[in-house]
N, C-alpha and C positions, 0 to 999 in steps of 0.2 A: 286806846291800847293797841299795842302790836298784834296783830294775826299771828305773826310769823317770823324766824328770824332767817336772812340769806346769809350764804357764804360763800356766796359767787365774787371775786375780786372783781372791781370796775375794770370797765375794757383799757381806759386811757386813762385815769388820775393815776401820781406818782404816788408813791411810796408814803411818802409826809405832806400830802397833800396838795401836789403842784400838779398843774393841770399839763406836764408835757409826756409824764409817762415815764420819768428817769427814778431812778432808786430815791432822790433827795430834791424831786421836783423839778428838775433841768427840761426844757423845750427838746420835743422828740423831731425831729427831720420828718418831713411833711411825707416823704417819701418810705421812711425807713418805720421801722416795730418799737417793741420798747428798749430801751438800750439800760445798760447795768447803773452809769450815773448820769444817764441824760444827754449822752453826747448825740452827735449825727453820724459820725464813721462809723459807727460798729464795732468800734474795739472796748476792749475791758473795762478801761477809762473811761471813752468818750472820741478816745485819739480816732482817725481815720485810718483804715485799715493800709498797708503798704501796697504799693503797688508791685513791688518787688515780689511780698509774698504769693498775689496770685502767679507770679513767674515763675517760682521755683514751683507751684505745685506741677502747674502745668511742664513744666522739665523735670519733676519727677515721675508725672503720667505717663512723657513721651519712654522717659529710660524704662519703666517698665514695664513697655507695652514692644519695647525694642524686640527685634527679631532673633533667635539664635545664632549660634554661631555658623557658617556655612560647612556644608560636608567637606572635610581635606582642610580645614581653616587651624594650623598648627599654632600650640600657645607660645611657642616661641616666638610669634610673630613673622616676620615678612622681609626680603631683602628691597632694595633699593627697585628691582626691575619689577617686583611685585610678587614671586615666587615663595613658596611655603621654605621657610626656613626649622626645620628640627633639631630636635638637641640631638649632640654626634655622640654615636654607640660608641664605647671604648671595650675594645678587643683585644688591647695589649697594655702594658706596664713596660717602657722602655727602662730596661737592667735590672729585670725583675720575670723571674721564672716558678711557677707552684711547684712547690716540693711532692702533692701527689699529682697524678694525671690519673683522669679518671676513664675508660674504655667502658665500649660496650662488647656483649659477649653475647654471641650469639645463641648458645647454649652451654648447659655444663653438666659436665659428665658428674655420674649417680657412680660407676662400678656395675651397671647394671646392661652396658651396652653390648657385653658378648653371652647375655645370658636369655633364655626361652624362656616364657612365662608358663605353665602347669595350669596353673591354677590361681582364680583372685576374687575375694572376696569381702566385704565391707561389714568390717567388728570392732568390738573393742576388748583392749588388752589390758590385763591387769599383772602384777607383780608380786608376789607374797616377801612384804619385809617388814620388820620388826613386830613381827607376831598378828599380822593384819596386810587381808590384801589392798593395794592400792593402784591405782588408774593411771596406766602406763600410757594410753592414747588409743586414739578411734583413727583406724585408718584400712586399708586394703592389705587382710593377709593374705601373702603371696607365697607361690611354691615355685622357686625359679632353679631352671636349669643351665650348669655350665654348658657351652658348645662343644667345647674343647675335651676338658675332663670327666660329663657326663656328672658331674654332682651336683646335688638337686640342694637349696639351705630352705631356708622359711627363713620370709622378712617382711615385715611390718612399720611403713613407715607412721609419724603421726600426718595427716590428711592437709591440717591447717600450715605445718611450719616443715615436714617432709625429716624431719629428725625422726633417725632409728629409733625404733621403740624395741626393737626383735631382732637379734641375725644370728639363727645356727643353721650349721648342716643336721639334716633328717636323716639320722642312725640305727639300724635296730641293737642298741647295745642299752639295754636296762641298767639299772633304770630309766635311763635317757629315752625322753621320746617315748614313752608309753602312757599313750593316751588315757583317759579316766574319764567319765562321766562326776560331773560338778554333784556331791549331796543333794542339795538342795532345787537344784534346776538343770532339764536336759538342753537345755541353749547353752550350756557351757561346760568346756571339753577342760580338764589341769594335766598339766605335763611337767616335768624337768629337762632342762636342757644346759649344755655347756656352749651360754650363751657371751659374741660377741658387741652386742648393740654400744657398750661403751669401750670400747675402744680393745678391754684388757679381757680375757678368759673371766668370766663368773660363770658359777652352778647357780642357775636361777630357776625359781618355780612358777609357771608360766599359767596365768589362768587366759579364755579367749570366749568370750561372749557372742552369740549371735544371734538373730531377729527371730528364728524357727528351731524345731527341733530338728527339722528337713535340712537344713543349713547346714546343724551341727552334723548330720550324720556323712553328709557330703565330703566335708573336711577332714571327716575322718574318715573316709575310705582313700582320699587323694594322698590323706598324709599317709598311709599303712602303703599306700600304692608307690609314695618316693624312696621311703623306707626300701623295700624291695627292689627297685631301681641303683639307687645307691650299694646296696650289697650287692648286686650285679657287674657296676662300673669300677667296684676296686678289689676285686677278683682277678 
């Protein structure tokens, strides 16, 4: 009786019993392993392998083992004497002209070039409309001075897109411009004013937010202080 059973495949009988080592008993190549049905080439069949196909490997080796392309080596390719030839830049459209032209500019004027800065400081502005204040923009309220006329306004742009959020002149005519302490919080000063920011006269109720109560108190001695300047210059 058996000891034991193995399951080790023989080194060289075939498949069904042929002593060459092939799937169906076929004579193995003295030289070569076992092959699929016995052949000596080494292919699938039996066939001998191409000799072509070692060629293309090795031309495939070589193409990808190839060097880049050189520095200055244009994909247009190369004229006749060997010079990098590029694709030509079009600069123009012959009888054809763009309807806009577009300029640079070197700056541009705000309205704010004949006027003295006062005073400037980094807040934020609110608006009282329809029964609720709302956030008119955070930007530097400023107390600027005519050169000319001596008239001092307060303006506030917004900081990100530089759009008026603010522009009146600072009047002592009340209600107008009469400063108040916020309810709620001494960071923030409400006034009225007969305010320009969109373009047309509105009576708007002006709230202005700052970091300290030291801030607020600042803005409010500078603005009581244009005020007074103002009633001086149109005297």
């Amino acid at each position: 009786a058996a000891t034991g059973v193995s399951f080790a495949p023989p080194e060289r009988d075939g498949l069904f019993g042929g002593s060459g080592g092939g799937l169906f008993g076929g004579g193995a190549a003295s030289s070569g392993g076992i092959r699929l049905f016995g052949g000596t080439g080494g292919g699938l069949f039996g066939a001998a392998a191409a000799t072509a196909d070692a060629g293309s490997a090795a031309a495939a080796a070589t193409t990808l083992a190839a060097a880049p392309p050189r520095e200055g080596e244009a994909l247009g390719g190369s004229d006749e004497d060997g010079e990098v030839v590029g694709d030509e830049e079009v600069t123009a459209v012959y009888g054809w002209t763009p309807s806009i032209t577009l300029e640079l500019v070197d700056s541009v004027e705000t309205g704010e070039e004949g006027e003295e800065e006062l005073y400037s400081q980094r807040s934020k502005l609110y608006r009282f409309r329809d029964g609720e204040w709302k956030e008119r923009g955070l930007g530097e309220a400023r107390l600027l001075r005519n050169r000319q006329t001596g008239r001092i306004r307060f303006l506030l742009r917004q900081e990100k897109t530089g759009k008026v959020a603010a522009n009146h002149f600072v009047i002592e005519h009340p209600p107008y411009c009469d400063l108040r302490p916020n309810e709620t919080s001494d960071k923030i000063l409400v006034w009225c004013a007969q305010d320009y920011a969109d373009g047309d006269l509105q009576v708007e109720q002006l709230a202005l937010r700052f970091g300290t109560p030291e801030l607020a108190d600042a803005f409010k001695e500078a603005f009581a202080d244009a005020k007074v300047r103002n009633a001086a210059a149109a005297a």
